[in-house]
N, C-alpha and C positions, 0 to 999 in steps of 0.2 A: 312906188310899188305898193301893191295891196295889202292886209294887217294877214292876210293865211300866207304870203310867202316872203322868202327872205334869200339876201343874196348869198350864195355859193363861192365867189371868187371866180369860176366861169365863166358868168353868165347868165346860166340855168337855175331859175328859182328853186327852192328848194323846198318841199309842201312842209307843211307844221300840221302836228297831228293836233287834234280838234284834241280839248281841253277839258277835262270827264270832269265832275262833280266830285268832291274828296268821298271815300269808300263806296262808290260804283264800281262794278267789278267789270273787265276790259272785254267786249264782246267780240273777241277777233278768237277764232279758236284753237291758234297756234299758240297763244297768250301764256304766260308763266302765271302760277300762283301767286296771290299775292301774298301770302305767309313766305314763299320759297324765295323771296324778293330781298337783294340783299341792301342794308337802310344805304349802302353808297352807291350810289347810283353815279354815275359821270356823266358830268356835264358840263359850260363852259367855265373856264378859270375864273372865280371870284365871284361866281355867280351857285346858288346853294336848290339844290335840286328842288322842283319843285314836287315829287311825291316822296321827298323824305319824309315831311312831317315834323324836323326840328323847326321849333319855337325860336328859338336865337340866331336862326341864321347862319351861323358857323358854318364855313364853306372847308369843305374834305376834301383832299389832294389826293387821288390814289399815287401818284410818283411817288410822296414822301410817305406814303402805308408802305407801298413794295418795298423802300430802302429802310424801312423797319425793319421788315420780317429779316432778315439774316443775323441779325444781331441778335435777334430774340432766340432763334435759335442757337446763340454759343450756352445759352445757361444751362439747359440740362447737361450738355457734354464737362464742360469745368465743374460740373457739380459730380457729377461722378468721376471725374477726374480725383475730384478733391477728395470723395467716400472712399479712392485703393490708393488715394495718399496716405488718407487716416488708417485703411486698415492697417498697410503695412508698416506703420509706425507701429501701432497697438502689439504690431507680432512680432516686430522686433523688441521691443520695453520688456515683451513677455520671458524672452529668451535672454536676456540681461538677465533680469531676474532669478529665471532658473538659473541662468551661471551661479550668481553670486551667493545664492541657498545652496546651490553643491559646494562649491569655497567653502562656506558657514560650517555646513557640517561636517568636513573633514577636519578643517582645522579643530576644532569641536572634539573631534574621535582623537584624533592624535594628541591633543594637549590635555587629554582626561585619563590616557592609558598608564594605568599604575605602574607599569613595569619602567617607562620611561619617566614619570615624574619619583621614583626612588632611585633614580640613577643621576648623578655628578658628573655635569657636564663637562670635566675634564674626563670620566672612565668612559664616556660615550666617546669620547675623540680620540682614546686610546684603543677601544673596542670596534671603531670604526678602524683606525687604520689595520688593526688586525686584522678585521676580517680582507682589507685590502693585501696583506704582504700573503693570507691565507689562499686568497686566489692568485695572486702571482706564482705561488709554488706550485698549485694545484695544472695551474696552464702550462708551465712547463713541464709538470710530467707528463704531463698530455702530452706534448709538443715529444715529449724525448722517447716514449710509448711509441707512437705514432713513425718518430723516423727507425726506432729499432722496427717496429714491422715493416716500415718498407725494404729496410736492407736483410728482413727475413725471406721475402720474396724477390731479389736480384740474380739471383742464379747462380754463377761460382760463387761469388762470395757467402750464400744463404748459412752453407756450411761453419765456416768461420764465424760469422755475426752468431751463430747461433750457438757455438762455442763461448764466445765471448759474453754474449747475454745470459747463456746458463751458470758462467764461473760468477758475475756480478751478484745475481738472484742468491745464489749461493753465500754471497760475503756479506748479502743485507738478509738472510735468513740465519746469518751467523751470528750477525751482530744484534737481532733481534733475539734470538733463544740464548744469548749472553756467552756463545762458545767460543766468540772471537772479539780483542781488544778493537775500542773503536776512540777517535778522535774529531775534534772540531769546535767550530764555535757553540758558546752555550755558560750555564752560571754555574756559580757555588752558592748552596742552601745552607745556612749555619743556623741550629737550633739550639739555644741557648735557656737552661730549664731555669727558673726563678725559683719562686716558695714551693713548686708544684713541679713535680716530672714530667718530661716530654713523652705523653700517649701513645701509644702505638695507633690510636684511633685518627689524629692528629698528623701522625708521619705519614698515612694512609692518605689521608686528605688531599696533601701534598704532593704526594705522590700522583694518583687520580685527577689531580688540578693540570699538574707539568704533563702529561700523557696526553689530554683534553685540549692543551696548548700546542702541541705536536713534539712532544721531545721524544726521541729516537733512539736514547740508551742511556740509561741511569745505573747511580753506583753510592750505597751508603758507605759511609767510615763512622767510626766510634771514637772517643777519645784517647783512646788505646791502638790507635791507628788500626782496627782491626777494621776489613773492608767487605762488601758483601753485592752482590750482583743483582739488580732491579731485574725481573723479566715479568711477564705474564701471572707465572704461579706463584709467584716471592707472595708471602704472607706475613703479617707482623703482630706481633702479640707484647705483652705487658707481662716483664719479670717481675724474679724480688728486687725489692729495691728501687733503683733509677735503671735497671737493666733493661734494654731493647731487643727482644729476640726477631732474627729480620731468617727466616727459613732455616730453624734451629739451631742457629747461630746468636748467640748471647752477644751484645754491644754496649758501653758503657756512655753516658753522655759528654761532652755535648756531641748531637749528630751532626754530620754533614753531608747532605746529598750532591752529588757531582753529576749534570745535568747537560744532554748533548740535543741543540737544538736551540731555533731563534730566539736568542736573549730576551729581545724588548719584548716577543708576545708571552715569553713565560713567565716574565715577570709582571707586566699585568693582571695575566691569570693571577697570583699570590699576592697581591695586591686587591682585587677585588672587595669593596667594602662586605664584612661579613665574610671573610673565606678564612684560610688556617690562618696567614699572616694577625689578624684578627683573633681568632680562638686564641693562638700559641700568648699572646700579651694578653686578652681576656683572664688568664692562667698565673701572669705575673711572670713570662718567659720573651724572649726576644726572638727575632726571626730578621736575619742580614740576609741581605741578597749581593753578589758580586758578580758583575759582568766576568768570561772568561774568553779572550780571543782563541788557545786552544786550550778545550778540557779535556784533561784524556781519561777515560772508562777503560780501567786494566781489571778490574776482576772479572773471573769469566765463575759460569755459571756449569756443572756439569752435566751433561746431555741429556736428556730425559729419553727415558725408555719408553713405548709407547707398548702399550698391554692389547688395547682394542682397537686402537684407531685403524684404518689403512686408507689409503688412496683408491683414489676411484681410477680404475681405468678406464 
């Protein structure tokens, strides 16, 4: 066979394009640029094109160029993968942090607050449970409020229930204005004068402390067993002498206040560091507290006349 053809496997020679001079540019005018010309050109395996132009020889496989390209495309995707891995690490670190800065500074606020660092961690746990036995009282009046009004609104009975709720109102507005004896759980206050007499400024204290604590009817005695009814407008003043004037009634020491209402919270109230329990021995006097399962409050107080006041209707 001739040096211009070559065999096909056919048959049919196959022409071989005649062989340009290197950078003659291809006179055929369908021709591609030579600049637009890409340096792989294909051609047969193992053999290295002839208008590459590599010096080495080095023969380029496009099979194994195309089984490149897909790989090469995983990087930018795992790369930006990895950039909203990092970010959202970054934004979670962030909000750790903020947690743990608000932690910081409450604990911060609360362990600097004056009022609790002058306070004895056993009158905090006393002051706490009060305020707990103070809302359990408070929820069942609610609770007992609530069912007297529903049986205000039952119909025959509305009548009745409202008999009965008005005579009750009646026996706790009795026992309040001191016109009616009252009993129940609650203490004995003993005030015991040392170098210095028991103040009237002092039994006031006392007085305003157990009130604050919720006691519900009070009653002084004098040494002289003479007895005197706590209400509202009871006043106390300083006699001659060790005398106690408790609403123009003169009293001799030592005093005792008879006190109606929850033991354990009134006796923390008088306890209180810095309260009268405190004054009264500040003074060189004693102040006993005694639990009473029933104290009973017999002196009554007589009615007060009201000049101005009246009811709204």
């Amino acid at each position: 066979m001739s040096d211009e053809h070559r065999e096909t496997g056919t048959g049919w020679p196959e022409p071989v394009e005649p062989v340009r001079p290197a950078g003659e540019p291809d006179p055929r005018p369908d021709a591609p640029d030579a600049d637009e010309l890409s340096p792989l050109v294909p051609g047969e395996p193992g053999k290295p094109s002839p208008e590459s132009g590599d010096d080495d020889g080095a023969t380029v496989n496009l099979a194994e160029v195309a089984s490149a390209q897909p790989s090469a495309e995983v990087g930018p995707r795992s790369g930006a993968a990895g950039r909203k891995m990092s970010s959202a690490a970054v934004m979670i670190a962030a909000l750790l942090a903020l947690l743990g800065f608000t932690l910081v500074v409450q604990l911060k606020t609360t362990s600097t607050d004056p009022t609790l660092a002058a306070t004895r961690q056993e009158d905090l746990v006393r002051i706490f449970s009060d305020l707990d036995s103070r809302e359990k009282r408070l929820q069942q009046d609610i609770e007992g409020l609530e069912d007297s009004q529903r049986q205000l609104r039952s119909g025959e009975q509305g009548r009745q229930a409202a008999l009965e709720e008005a005579t009750k109102r009646a026996d706790e507005l009795g026992i309040l204005a001191g016109t009616l004896p009252a009993r129940g759980p609650g203490l004995a206050v003993r005030f015991e004068p040392g170098g210095k007499p028991i103040r009237a400024d002092r039994v006031l204290d006392a007085v305003q402390e157990l009130r604050g604590a919720g006691a519900e009817a009070m009653q002084i005695s004098g040494g002289d067993r003479a007895s005197a009814r706590i209400i509202a407008s009871t006043y106390f003043l300083d006699g001659a002498g060790d005398v106690l004037v408790v609403d123009g009634r003169p009293l001799t020491g030592p005093y005792t206040i008879t006190v109606i209402g929850d033991p354990e919270t009134m006796r923390t109230a008088l306890n209180i560091p810095g309260g009268v329990a405190a004054s009264v021995r500040g003074d060189g006097g004693n102040v006993s507290v005694e639990d009473r399962e029933v104290a009973e409050v017999s002196a009554l107080h007589a009615p007060l006349k009201l000049e101005h006041a009246r009811p709204v209707s």
